[in-house]
C-alpha positions in Angstrom: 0.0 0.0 0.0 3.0 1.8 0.9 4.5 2.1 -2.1 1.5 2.4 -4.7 0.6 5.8 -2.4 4.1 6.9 -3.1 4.0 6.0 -7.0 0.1 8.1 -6.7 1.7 11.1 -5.5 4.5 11.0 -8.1 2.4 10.9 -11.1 0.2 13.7 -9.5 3.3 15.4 -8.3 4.2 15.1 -12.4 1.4 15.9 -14.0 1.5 19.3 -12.1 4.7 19.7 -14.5 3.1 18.3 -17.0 1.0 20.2 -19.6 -1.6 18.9 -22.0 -2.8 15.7 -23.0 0.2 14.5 -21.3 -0.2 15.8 -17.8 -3.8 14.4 -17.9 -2.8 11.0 -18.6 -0.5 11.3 -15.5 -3.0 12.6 -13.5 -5.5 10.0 -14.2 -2.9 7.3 -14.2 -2.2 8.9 -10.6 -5.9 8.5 -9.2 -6.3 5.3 -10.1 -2.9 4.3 -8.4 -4.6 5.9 -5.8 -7.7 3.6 -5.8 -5.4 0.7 -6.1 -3.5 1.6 -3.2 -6.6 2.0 -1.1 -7.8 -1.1 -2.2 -4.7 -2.8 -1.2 -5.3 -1.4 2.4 -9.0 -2.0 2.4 -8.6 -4.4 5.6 -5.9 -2.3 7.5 -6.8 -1.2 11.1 -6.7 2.3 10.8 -9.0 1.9 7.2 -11.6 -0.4 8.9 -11.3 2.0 12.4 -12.1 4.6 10.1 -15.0 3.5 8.2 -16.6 1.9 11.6 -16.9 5.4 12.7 -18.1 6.9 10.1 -21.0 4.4 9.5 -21.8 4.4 13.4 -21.8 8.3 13.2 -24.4 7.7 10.2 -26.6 5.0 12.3 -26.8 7.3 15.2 -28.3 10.2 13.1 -30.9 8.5 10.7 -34.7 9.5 11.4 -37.3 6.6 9.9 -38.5 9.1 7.5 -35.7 10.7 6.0 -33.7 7.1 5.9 -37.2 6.0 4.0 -37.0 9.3 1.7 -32.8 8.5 1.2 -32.9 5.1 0.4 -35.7 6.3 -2.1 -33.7 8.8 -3.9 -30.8 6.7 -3.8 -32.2 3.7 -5.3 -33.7 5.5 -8.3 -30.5 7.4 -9.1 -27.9 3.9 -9.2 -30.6 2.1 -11.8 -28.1 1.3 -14.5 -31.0 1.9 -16.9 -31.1 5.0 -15.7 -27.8 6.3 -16.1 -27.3 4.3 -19.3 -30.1 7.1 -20.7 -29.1 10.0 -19.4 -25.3 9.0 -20.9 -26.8 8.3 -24.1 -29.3 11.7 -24.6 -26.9 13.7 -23.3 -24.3 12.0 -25.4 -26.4 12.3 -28.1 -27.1 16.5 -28.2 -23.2 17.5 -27.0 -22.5 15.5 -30.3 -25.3 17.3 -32.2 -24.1 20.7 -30.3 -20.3 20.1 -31.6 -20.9 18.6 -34.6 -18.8 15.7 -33.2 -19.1 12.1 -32.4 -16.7 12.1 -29.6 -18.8 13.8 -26.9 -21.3 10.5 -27.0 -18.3 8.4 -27.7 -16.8 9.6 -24.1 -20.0 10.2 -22.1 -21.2 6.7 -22.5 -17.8 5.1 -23.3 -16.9 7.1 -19.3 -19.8 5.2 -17.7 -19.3 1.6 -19.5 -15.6 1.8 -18.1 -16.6 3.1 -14.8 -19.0 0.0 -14.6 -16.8 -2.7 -15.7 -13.9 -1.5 -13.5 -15.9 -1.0 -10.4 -17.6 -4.6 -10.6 -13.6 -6.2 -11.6 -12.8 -4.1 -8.2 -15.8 -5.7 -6.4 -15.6 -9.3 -7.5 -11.4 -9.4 -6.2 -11.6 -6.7 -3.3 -13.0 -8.3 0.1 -13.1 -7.5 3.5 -12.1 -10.0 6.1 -14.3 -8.2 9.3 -15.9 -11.4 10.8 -17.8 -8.7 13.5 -19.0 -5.5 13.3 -20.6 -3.1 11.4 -17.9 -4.0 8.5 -19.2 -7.4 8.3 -22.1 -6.2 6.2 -20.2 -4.7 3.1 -17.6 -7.5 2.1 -17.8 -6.6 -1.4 -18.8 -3.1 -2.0 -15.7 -1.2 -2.8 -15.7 1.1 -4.5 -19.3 3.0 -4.8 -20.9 2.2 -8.4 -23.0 5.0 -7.5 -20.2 7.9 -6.8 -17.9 6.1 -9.5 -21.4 6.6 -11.7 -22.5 9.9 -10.9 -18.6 11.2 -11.0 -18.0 9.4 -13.9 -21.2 10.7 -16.2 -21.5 14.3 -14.7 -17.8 14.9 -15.0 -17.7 13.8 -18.4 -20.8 15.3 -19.6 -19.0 18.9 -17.7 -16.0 18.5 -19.9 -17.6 18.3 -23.5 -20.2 20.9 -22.5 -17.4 23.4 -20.9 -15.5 22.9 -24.1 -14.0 26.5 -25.4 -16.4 28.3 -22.3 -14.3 30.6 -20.1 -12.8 29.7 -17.1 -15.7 31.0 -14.9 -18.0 28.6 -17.2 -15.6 25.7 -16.6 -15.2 26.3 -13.3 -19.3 26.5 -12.1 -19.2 23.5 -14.4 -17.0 21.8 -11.5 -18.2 22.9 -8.2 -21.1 21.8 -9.9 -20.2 18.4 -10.2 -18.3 18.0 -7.1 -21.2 18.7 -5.5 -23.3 16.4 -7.1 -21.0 13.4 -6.2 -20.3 15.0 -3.0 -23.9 14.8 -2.2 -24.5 10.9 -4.1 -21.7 10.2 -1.2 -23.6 11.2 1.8 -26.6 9.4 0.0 -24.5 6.4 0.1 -23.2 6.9 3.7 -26.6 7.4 5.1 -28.4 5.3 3.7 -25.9 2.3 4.6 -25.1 1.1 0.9 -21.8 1.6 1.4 -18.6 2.4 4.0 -16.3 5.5 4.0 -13.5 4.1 2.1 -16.2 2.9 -0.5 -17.3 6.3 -1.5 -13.8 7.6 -1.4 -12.9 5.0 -3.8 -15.9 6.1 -6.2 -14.6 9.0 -6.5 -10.8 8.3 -7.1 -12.0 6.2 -10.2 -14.9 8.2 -11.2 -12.1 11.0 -11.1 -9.6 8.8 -12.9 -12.0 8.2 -15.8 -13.0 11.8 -16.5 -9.5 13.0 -16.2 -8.3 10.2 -18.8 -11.5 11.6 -21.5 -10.2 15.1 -21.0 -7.2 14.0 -22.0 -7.7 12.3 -24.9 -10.7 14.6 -26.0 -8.1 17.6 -26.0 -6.8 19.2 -29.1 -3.1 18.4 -29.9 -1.0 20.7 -31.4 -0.8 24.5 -31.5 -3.3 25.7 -34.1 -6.1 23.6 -33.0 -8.5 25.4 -29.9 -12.0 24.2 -28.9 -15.0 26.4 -29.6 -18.7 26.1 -28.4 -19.4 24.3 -31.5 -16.3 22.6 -33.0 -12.9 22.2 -33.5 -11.4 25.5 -35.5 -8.3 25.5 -37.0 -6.3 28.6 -36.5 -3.4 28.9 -38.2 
């Protein structure tokens, strides 16, 4: 665990140095190192300490009706079918918008990835807890619903901030991070899943978007993204 943390923070620390497609291939390629490295500690004590008291912080302040009114919401917003649409309509009219077929291509390609790396993750990464509250989630990590919502809203964010200013692309953001940020207390509270779960979701969730951004972007000089399309400059 040691060492994969160490090889996360030196891609990061590189793809601060790093510009273009480049530096966002580091940076995904260092989030994901990240989820590895927390997955290769999922059954450490401080990790399953952690994630105990957390989820007893949760028990102790659930009300019957908003835990009826969570679990409500949060079902309906992890239907695959559900998410699958959304990735495809929305998809569908950034294409139409930049007369591309790479924003459907990476909206739906980002959730299909999300999906099949988040079940791999699942069927290989166990706990071991044989008593306490840990004993109920021996195959949830990470969250397909943060890894989801990260994964379709951040991709969805890039091709729709595409040649916007940087107070677009930045509302664009806080937007999003507050989406998954709130899909993670859903999860938390409701008891889907544990601390390190959602925390996972979002490292890969992160990794994927960073990794379309990258390959989405524009190489060379001449080339810079408009609302619309591609223009060449020079």
């Amino acid at each position: 665990m040691i060492a994969l943390s160490l090889a996360a923070a030196g891609l990061a620390a590189a793809a601060l140095f790093t510009r273009g497609r480049t530096g966002g291939i580091l940076l995904a390629a260092g989030l994901f190192t990240a989820l590895a490295a927390l997955a290769a500690g999922i059954n450490a004590d401080w990790l399953a300490a952690l994630d105990t008291s957390v989820a007893e912080w949760f028990d102790t302040h659930r009300t019957r009706r908003r835990d009826h009114e969570a679990a409500g919401v949060f079902g309906y917003i992890g239907r695959p079918l559900h998410v699958l649409v959304v990735a495809v309509v929305c998809g569908t009219l950034l294409s139409v918008r930049a007369r591309s077929a790479m924003p459907v291509i990476g909206v739906t390609g980002a959730v299909g990835i999300g999906v099949a790396v988040e079940q791999t993750f699942k069927a290989v990464i166990g706990r071991t807890a044989t008593t306490g509250p840990l004993v109920d989630y021996p195959h949830s990590f990470p969250s397909g619903h943060v890894t989801g919502t990260a994964a379709l809203l951040g991709t969805i964010a890039v091709f729709l901030g595409a040649g916007a200013g940087r107070a677009v692309r930045t509302t664009l953001a806080v937007l999003v991070v507050a989406a998954v940020v709130a899909v993670a207390v859903l999860a938390l509270y409701t008891g889907a899943h544990t601390f390190s779960d959602v925390i996972g979701g979002m490292l890969l969730g992160g990794a994927i978007v960073e990794l379309v951004a990258a390959l989405a972007r524009p190489r060379g000089r001449g080339v810079q993204p408009t609302g619309r399309s591609m223009v060449q400059t020079n």
